[in-house]
MIMI-283690 format. One record per residue (C-alpha): x, y, z; residue number from 1. Coordinates in Angstrom, 2 decimals. Example, Ala and Ser with C-alpha at 12.3 -4.5 7.8 and 13.67 -1.06 7.14 Angstrom:
# residues 2
PT       c1       c2       c3    n
PT    12.30    -4.50     7.80    1
PT    13.67    -1.06     7.14    2
# end
This chain:
# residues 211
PT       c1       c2       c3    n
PT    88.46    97.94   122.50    1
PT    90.79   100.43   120.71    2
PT    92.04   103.72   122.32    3
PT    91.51   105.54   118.82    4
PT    91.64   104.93   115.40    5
PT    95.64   105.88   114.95    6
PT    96.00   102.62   117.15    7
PT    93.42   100.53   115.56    8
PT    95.34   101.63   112.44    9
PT    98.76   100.82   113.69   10
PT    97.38    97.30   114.46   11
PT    96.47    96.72   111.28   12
PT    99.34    97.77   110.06   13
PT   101.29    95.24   111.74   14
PT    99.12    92.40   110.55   15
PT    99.52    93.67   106.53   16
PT   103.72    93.41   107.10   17
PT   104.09    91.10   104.10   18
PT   103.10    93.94   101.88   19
PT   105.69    96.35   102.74   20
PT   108.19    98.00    99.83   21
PT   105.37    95.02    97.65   22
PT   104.05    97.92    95.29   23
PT   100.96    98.18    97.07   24
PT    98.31   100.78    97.29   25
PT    95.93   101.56   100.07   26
PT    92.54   103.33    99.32   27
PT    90.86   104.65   102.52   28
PT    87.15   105.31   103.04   29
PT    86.61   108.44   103.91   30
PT    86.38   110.22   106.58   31
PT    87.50   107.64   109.46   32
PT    89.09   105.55   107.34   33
PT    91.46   107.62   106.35   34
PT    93.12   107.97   109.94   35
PT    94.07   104.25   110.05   36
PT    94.66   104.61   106.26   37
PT    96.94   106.61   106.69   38
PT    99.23   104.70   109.63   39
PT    99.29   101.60   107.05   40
PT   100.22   103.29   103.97   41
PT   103.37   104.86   106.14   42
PT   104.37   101.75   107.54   43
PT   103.63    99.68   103.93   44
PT   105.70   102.38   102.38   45
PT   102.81   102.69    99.64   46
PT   100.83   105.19    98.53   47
PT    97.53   106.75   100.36   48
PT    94.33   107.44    98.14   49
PT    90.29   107.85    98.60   50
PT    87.54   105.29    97.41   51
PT    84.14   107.29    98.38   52
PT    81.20   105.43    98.81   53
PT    78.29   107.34    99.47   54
PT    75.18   105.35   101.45   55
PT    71.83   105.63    99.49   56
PT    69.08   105.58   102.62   57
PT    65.94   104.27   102.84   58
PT    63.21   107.50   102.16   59
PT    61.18   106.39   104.86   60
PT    64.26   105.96   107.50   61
PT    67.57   107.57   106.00   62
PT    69.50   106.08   108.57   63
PT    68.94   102.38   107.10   64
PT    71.29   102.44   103.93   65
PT    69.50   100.51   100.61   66
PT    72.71   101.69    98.03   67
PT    76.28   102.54    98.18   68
PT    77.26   104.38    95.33   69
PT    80.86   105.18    94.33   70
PT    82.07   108.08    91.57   71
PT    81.37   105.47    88.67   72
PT    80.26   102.22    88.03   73
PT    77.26   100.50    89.43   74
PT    75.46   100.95    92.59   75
PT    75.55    98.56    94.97   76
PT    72.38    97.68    96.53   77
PT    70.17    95.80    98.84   78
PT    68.23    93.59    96.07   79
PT    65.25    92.80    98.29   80
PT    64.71    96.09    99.47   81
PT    65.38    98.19    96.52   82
PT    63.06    95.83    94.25   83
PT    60.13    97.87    97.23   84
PT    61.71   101.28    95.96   85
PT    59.98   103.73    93.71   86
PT    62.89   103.45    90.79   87
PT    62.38   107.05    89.66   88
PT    63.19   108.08    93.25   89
PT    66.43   105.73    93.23   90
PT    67.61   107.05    89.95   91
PT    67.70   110.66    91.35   92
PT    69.21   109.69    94.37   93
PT    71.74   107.61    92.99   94
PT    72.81   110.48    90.62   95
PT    72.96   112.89    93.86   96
PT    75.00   110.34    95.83   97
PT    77.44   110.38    92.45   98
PT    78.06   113.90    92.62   99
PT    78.78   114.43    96.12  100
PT    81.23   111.31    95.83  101
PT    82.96   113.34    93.09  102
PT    82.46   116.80    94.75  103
PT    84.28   115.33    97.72  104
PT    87.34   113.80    96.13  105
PT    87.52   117.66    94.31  106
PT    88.04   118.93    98.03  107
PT    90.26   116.19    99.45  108
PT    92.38   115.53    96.16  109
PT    92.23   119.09    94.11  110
PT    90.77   116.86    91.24  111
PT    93.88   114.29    91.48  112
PT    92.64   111.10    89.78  113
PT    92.52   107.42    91.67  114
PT    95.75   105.53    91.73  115
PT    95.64   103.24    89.06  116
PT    95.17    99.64    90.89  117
PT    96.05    97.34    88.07  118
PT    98.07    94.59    88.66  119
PT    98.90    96.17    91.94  120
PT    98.14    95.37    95.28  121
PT    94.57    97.16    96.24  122
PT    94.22    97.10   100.11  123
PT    90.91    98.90   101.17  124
PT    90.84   100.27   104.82  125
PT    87.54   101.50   106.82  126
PT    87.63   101.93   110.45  127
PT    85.03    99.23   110.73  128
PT    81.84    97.29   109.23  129
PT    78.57    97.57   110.20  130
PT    76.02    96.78   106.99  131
PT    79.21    96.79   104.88  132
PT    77.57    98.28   101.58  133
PT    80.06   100.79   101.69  134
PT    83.03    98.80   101.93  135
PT    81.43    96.29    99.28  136
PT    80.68    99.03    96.57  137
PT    84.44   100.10    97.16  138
PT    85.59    96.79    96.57  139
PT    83.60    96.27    93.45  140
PT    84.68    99.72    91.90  141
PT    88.56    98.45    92.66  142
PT    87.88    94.63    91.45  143
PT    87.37    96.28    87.86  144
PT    90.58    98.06    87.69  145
PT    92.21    94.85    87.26  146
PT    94.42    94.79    90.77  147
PT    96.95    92.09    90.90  148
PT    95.41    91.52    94.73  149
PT    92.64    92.93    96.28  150
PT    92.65    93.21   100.31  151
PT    90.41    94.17   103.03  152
PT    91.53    95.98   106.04  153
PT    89.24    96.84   109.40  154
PT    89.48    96.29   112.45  155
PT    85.85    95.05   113.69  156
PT    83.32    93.08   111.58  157
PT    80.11    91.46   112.58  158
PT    81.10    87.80   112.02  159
PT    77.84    87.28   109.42  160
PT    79.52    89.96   107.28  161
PT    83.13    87.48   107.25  162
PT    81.62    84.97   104.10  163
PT    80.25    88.07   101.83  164
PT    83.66    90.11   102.38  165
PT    85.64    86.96   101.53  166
PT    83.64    86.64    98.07  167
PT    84.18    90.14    97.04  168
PT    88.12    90.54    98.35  169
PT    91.24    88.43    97.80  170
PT    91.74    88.54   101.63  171
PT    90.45    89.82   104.94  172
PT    92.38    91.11   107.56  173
PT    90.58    92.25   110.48  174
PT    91.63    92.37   114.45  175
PT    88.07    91.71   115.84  176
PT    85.52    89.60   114.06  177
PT    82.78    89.81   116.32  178
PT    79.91    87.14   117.45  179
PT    78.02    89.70   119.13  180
PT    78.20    92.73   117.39  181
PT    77.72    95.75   119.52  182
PT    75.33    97.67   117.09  183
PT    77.62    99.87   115.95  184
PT    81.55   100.79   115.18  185
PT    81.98   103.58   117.37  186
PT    81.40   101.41   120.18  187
PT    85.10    99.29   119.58  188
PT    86.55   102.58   120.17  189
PT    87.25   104.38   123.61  190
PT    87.67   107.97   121.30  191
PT    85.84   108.11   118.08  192
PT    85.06   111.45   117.29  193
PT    84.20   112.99   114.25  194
PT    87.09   113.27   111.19  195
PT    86.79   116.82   109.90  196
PT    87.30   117.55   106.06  197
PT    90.53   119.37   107.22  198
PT    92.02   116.18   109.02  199
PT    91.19   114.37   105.94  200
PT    93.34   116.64   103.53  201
PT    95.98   117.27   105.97  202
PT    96.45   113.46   106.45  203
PT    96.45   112.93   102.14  204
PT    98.86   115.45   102.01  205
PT   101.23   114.70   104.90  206
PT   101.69   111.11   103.30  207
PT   105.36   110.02   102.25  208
PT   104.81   107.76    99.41  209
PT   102.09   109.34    97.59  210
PT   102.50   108.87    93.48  211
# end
């Protein structure tokens, strides 16, 4: 279990070492992410930006995510449940999704555009997986940009998830890849409260190597 996500992010950290001063930029998924972003991109000496993904839930149980959407591209989905979906109902809700993922970066970035990831090194943090159709829409938006490398970086994943984030990613680095998944990410953690907004753009802005 980790005390907090500043340690769960220092322990990544440690295990991404080869990257350091290697031109390499980490994209955090806001909000927890960005904590343990944050503690990598200082100790990587790289740059700290945003890939929002925004979770598309099921209308008759919001809390079971169908779609991840991120600002552009495609939406990533669950094929066997969204073929059940009314596709007018989808459309809207994918365009919603859209524009609160762009809405949000406004806030956290004042408008400032995502760090060009080709031919660098793309390392994607989260501060864990549980469906991982977030992290797998932010992969796919990154794989486009052309990155020389593209990298995973969480600290707990249900061990099913391990094959599916190895397709989409270049590598996987995680400190806990778990049998017996306890249900939920929170539960690796002995704090996990709530990121605010505020902590978010306080974090962005306190980075060192930002471009």
């Amino acid at each position: 279990m980790f005390k907090d996500r500043k340690e769960a992010g220092e322990l990544l950290a440690q295990e991404l070492a080869e990257y350091r001063d290697k031109d390499a930029i980490v994209y955090a998924l806001p909000r927890g992410g960005v904590v343990l972003g944050f503690e990598i991109a200082q100790f990587l000496h790289a740059p700290l930006d945003l890939v929002i993904a925004r979770k598309i839930g099921h209308p008759d149980n919001p809390e079971y995510a169908v779609c991840a959407v991120t600002e552009e591209g495609e939406p990533f989905c669950n094929e066997g449940k969204r073929a059940m979906l009314d596709p007018m109902w989808l459309e809207r809700e994918i365009k919603k999704e859209r524009e609160e993922a762009k809405r949000r970066r406004e806030t956290y970035l004042k408008g400032r555009k995502c760090c060009s990831a080709k031919n660098k090194i793309a390392i994607v943090v989260d501060d864990g997986v549980a469906t991982g159709l977030t992290l797998r829409a932010a992969l796919r938006f990154l794989r486009v940009k052309e990155p020389k490398e593209l990298l995973v970086a969480v600290p707990v994943v249900p061990h099913d998830l391990m094959d599916v984030l190895r397709a989409e990613a270049d590598e996987v680095f995680v400190l806990k890849d778990e049998q017996m998944y306890l249900g939920a990410v929170g539960a690796y953690y002995q704090n996990f409260p709530q990121v605010s907004d505020k902590e978010v753009i306080e974090l962005l802005q306190e980075c060192k190597f930002n471009i």
